[in-house]
C-alpha positions as CSV (number, residue, x, y, z in Angstrom):
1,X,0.0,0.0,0.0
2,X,2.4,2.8,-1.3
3,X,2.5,5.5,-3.8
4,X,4.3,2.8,-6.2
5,X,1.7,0.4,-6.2
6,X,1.3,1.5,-10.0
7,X,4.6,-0.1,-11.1
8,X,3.3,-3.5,-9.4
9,X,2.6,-5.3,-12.5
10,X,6.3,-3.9,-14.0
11,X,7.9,-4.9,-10.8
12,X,6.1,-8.0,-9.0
13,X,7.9,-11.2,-9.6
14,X,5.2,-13.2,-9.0
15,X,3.6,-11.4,-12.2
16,X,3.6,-11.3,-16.1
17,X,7.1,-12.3,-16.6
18,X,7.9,-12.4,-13.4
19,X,11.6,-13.5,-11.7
20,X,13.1,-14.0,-15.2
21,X,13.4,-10.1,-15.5
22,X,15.7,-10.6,-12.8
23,X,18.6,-11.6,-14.9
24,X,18.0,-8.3,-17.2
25,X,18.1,-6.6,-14.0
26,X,21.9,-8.4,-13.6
27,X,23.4,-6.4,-16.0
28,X,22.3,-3.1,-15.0
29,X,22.8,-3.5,-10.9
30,X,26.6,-5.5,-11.7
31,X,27.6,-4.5,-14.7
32,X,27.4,-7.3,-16.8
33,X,25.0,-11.0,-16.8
34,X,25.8,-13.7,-15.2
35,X,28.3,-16.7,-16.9
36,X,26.5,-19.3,-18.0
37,X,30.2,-21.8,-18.4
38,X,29.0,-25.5,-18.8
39,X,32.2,-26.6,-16.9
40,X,31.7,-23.6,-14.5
41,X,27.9,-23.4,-13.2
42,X,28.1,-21.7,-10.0
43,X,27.1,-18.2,-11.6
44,X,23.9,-20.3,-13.2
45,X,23.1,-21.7,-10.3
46,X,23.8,-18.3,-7.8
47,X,23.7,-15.2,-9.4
48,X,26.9,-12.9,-10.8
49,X,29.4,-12.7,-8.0
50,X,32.8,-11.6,-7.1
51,X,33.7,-14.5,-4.7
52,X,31.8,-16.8,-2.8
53,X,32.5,-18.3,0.8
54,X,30.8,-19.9,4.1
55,X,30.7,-17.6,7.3
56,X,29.9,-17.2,10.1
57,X,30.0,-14.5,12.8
58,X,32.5,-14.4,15.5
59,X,30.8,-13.6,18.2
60,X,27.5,-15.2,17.2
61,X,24.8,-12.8,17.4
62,X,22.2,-13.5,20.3
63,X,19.0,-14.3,18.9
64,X,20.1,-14.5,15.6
65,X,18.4,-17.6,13.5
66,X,22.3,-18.9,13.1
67,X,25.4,-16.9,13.9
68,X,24.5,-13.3,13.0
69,X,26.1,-12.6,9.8
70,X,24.0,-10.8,8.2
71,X,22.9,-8.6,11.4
72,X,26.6,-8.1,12.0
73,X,27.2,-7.3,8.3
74,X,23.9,-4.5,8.1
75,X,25.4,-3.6,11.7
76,X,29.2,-2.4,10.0
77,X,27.5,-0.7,7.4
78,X,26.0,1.7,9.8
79,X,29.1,2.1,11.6
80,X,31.5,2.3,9.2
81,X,29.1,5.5,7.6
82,X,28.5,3.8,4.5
83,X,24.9,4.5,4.9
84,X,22.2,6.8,5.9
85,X,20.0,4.0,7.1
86,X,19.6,0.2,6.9
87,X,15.6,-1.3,6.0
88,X,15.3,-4.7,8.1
89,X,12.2,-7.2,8.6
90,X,11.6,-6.5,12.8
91,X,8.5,-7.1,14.6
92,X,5.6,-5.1,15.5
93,X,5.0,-4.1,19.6
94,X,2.3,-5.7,19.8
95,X,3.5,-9.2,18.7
96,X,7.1,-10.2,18.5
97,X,6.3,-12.3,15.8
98,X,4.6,-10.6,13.3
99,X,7.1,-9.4,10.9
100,X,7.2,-5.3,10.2
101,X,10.0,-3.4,8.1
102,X,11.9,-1.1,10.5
103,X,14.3,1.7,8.8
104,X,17.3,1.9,11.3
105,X,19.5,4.6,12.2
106,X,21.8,2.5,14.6
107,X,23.1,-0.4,15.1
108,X,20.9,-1.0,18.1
109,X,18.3,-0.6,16.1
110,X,19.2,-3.3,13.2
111,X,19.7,-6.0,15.7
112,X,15.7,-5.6,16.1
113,X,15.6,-7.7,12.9
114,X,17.2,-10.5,13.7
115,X,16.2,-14.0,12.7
116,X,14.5,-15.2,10.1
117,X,10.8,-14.3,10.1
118,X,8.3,-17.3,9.8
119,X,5.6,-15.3,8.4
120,X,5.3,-12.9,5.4
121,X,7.1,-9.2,5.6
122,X,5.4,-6.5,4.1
123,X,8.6,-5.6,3.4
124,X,8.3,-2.5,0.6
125,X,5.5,-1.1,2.7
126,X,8.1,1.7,3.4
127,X,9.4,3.0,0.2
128,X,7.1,6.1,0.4
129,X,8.9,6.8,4.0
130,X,12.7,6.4,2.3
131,X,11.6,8.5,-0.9
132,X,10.3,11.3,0.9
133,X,13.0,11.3,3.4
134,X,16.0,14.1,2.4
135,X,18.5,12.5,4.8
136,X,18.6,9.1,3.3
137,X,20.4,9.0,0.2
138,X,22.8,5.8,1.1
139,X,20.9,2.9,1.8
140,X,21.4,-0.9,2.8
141,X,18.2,-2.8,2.1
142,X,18.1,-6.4,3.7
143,X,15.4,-8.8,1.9
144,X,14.3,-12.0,0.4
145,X,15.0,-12.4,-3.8
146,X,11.4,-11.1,-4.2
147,X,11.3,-7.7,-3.0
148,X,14.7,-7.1,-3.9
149,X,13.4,-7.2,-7.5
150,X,10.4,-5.0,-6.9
151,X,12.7,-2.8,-4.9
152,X,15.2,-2.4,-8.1
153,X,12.2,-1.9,-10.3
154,X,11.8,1.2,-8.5
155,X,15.1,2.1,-7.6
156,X,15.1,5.3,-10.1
157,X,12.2,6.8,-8.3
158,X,13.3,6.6,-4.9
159,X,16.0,9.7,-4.9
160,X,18.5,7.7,-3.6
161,X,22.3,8.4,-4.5
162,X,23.6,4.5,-3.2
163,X,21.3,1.8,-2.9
164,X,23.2,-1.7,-1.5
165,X,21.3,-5.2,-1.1
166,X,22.1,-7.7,1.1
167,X,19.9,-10.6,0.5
168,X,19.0,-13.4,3.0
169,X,17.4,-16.2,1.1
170,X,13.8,-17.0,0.8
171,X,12.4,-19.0,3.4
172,X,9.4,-21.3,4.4
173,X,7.2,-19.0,5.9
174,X,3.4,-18.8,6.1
175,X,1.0,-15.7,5.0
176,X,0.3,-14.8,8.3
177,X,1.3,-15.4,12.4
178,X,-1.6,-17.1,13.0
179,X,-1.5,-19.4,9.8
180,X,2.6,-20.2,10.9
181,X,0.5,-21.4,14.6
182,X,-2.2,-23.5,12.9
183,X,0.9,-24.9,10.6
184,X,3.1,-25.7,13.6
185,X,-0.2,-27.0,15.6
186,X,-1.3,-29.4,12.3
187,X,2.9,-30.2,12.2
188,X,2.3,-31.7,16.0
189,X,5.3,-29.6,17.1
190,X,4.0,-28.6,20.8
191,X,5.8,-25.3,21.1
192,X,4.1,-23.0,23.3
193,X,1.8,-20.2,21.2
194,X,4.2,-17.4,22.0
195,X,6.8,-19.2,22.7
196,X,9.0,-20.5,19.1
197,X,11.5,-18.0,17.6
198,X,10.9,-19.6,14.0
199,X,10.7,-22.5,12.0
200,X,12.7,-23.8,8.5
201,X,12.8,-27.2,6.7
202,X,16.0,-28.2,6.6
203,X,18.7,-30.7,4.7
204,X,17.8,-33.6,7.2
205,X,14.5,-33.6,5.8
206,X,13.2,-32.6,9.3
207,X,11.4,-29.6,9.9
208,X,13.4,-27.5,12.7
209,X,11.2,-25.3,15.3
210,X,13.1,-23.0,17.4
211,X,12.5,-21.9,20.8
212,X,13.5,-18.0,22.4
213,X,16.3,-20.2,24.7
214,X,17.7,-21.7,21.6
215,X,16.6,-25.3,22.0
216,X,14.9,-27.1,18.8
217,X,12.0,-29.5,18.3
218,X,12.2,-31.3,14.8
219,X,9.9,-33.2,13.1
220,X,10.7,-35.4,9.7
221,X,8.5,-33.6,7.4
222,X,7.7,-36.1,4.7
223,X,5.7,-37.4,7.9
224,X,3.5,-34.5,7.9
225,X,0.0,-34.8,7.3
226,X,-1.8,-33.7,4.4
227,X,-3.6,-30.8,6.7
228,X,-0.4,-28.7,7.1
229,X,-0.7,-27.1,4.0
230,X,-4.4,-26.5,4.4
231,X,-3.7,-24.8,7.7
232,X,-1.1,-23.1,6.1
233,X,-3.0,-21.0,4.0
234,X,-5.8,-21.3,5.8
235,X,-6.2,-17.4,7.2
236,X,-5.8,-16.5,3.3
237,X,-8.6,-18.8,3.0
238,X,-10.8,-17.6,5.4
239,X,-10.4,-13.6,4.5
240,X,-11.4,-14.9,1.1
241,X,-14.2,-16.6,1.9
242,X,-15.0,-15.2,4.8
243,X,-16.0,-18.3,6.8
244,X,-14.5,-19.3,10.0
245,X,-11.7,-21.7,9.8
246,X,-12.6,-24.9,12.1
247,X,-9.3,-26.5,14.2
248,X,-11.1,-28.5,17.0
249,X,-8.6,-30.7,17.9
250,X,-4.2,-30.9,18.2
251,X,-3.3,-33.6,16.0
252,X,-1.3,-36.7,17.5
253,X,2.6,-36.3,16.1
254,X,3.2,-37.6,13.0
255,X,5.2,-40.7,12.9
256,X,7.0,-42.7,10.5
């Protein structure tokens, strides 16, 4: 709900065509497209890039969804004075869980956004905010492969002088908080309501809910009932529809 919804069907890569303008956009943001080398695939598979590595951050960040990196990266941007101001997915007041874009001035303030978010980020909600602000004309946007391609749709409308990404990959999240509780609840995983940091489905084909203290419950997720997608979705559904969604009973865990 911005001033640039106008450009959504230009800049939306869930529309017309979608992600493959991204690698048009390649050549503009880098300088040149990505190498498509049959004996040399990494560039196919990830993107243009300088040089690739695994890290980690030394100290880990508390309350991070790993060790940090990226909130210690966003974090040194702001310190170093590279930008005016770094975008982050936080959480509202009201509910620690439900994701909400924060524009940060400090350091502090970025470590508000740590952890991966298992529900949906309205995260371009605050464009209008960054274009009619004079004092931010360097800025570090952190996001997920989709809104960083509506973002540099728009990029040239924004009246920014430097505009740096880093992108976190995309995750298994749900449309809303409560649709990430009836998922959890259908998953068997018996995590207090307000009580799990987050949730991802990871390489040992078991999906991983994570607790405030750190601790994990995991599940093997081709043991997952047929329902967890259902309950999924199922606020969408029910704003659509505009019935009430009927959950009358916790589900045993699955087995297998």
């Amino acid at each position: 709900d911005t001033t640039f919804v106008a450009h959504v069907v230009d800049a939306c890569a869930f529309l017309g065509d979608g992600m493959s303008r991204a690698e048009e956009m390649e050549e503009r943001v880098h300088g040149r497209a990505r190498s498509y080398d049959a004996d040399h695939l990494d560039e196919a598979h990830f993107g243009v890039f300088l040089n690739m590595v695994l890290a980690k951050a030394v100290p880990a960040v508390d309350g991070a969804q790993w060790t940090g990196v990226t909130t210690t990266l966003a974090s040194q941007f702001l310190a170093a004075g590279r930008v005016d101001a770094v975008v982050v997915a936080g959480a509202t007041d009201a509910d620690p869980l439900k994701p909400m874009p924060r524009i940060c001035r400090t350091a502090e303030e970025v470590q508000g956004g740590r952890g991966v978010k298992p529900s949906l980020c309205p995260s371009l909600s605050i464009l209008d905010q960054i274009a009619e602000d004079p004092s931010i004309k360097r800025l570090l946007y952190c996001g997920v492969g989709c809104s960083v391609q509506a973002l540099r749709a728009v990029e040239a409308s924004l009246g920014l002088d430097e505009l740096y990404v880093l992108g976190t990959h995309c995750v298994d999240n749900s449309p809303s908080v409560d649709a990430t509780r009836l998922f959890l609840d259908a998953a068997g995983i018996s995590v207090a309501e307000d009580e799990y940091a987050g949730y991802e489905f990871m390489a040992d084909f078991r999906v991983h809910a994570k607790s405030p203290s750190g601790s994990y419950e995991k599940v093997p997720y081709f043991c997952l009932p047929g329902s967890v997608a259902e309950k999924g979705c199922a606020i969408r559904k029910r704003r659509r529809d505009d019935g009430p969604a009927q959950y009358d009973h916790r589900p045993e865990r699955p087995r297998c």
